[in-house]
C-alpha positions in Angstrom: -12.9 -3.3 -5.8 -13.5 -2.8 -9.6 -12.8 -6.2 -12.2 -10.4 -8.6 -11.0 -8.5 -9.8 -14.3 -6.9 -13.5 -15.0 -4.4 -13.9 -11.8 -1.7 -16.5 -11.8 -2.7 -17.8 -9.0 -4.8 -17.2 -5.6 -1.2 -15.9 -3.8 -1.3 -13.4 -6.7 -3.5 -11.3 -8.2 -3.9 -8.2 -10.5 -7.0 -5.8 -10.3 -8.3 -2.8 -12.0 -9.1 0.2 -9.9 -10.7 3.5 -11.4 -9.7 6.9 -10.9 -11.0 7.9 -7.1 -11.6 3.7 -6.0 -10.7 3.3 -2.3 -8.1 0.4 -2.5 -8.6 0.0 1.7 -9.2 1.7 4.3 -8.0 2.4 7.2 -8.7 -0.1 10.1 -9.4 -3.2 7.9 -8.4 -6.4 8.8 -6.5 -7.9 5.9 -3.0 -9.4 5.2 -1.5 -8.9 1.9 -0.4 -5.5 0.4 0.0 -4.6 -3.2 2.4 -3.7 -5.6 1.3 -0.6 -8.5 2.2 -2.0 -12.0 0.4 1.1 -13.5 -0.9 4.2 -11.9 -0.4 6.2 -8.7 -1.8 5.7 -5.3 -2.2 7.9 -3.0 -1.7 6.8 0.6 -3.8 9.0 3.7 -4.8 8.9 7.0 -8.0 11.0 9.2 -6.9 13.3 11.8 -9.0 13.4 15.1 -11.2 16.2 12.6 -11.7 13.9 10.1 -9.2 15.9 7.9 -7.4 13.8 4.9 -3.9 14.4 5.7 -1.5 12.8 2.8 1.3 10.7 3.5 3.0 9.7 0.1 2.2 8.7 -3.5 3.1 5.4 -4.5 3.9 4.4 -7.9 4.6 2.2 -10.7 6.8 -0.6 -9.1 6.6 0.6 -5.3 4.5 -1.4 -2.7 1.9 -0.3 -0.1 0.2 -2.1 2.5 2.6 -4.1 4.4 2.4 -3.4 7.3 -0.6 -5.1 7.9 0.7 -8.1 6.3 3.9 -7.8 8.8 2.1 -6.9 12.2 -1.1 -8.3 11.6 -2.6 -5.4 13.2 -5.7 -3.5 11.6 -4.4 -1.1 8.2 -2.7 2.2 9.6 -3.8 4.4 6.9 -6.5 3.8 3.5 -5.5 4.0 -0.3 -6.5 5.7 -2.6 -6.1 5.2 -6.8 -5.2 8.7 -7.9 -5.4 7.8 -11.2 -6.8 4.6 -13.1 -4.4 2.3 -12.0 -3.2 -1.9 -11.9 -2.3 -3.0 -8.9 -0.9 -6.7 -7.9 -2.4 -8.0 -4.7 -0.2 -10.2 -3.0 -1.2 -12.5 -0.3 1.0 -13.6 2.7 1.9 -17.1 1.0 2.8 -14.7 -2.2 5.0 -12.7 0.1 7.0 -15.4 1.5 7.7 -16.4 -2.2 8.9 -13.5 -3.0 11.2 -12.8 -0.6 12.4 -16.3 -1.3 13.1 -15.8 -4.7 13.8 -12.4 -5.3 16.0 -11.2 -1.9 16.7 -7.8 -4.2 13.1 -7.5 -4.0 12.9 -7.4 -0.4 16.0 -5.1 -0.2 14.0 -3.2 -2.0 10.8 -3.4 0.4 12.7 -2.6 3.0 14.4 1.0 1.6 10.7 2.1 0.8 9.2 1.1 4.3 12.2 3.4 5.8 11.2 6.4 3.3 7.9 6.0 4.6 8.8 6.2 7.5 10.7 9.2 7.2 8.1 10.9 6.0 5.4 9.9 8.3 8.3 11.4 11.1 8.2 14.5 8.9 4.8 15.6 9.0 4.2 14.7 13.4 6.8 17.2 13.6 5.1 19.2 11.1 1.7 18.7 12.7 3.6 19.7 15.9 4.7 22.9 15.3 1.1 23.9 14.0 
């Protein structure tokens, strides 16, 4: 990961990625996710080729990477910065915060996890009919 700015705290923390940085990858162990204050990111998984294949674009104000933080399970797909970008890294203490103090954040969460989702259904059937 590129410079790591002044953070609020250890729950909370904003870092600098550069155009092309891997964020994650797929398969790591880790449990917080990340919110894009500036920039795009583009979320992707590996096919049993190797092939990228694309499953959205986050950006400015939309969160990626918690699933990992939910399910404690190993990250489902890597990120990518598509462009320079800001991101605030939130840990799992920084989570439970948040949903504490800002329930129209979580509301929030929750509509983009269900878009993801609906996408992610789009392109297995997709990938089926290939």
């Amino acid at each position: 990961m590129s410079s790591n700015s002044a953070a609020s705290n250890e729950e909370i923390e904003k870092i600098h990625f550069q155009r092309g940085e891997l964020i994650f990858r797929e398969g790591d162990l880790e449990s917080h996710f990340f919110i894009v204050e500036s920039g795009q990111v583009q979320i992707f998984s590996l096919g049993k080729q190797g092939q990228k294949i694309d499953i959205c674009t986050i950006g400015e104000g939309e969160s990626f990477g918690e699933f990992a933080l939910l399910d404690k399970a190993p990250r489902s797909a890597s990120a990518l910065a598509l462009t320079e970008c800001t991101v605030i890294k939130v840990s799992e203490k920084g989570y439970q915060q948040l949903v504490d103090d800002i329930p129209v954040w979580a509301s929030s969460m929750l509509s983009s996890f269900i878009k993801r989702i609906k996408n992610m259904n789009d392109l297995l059937k997709q990938q089926a009919l290939k």
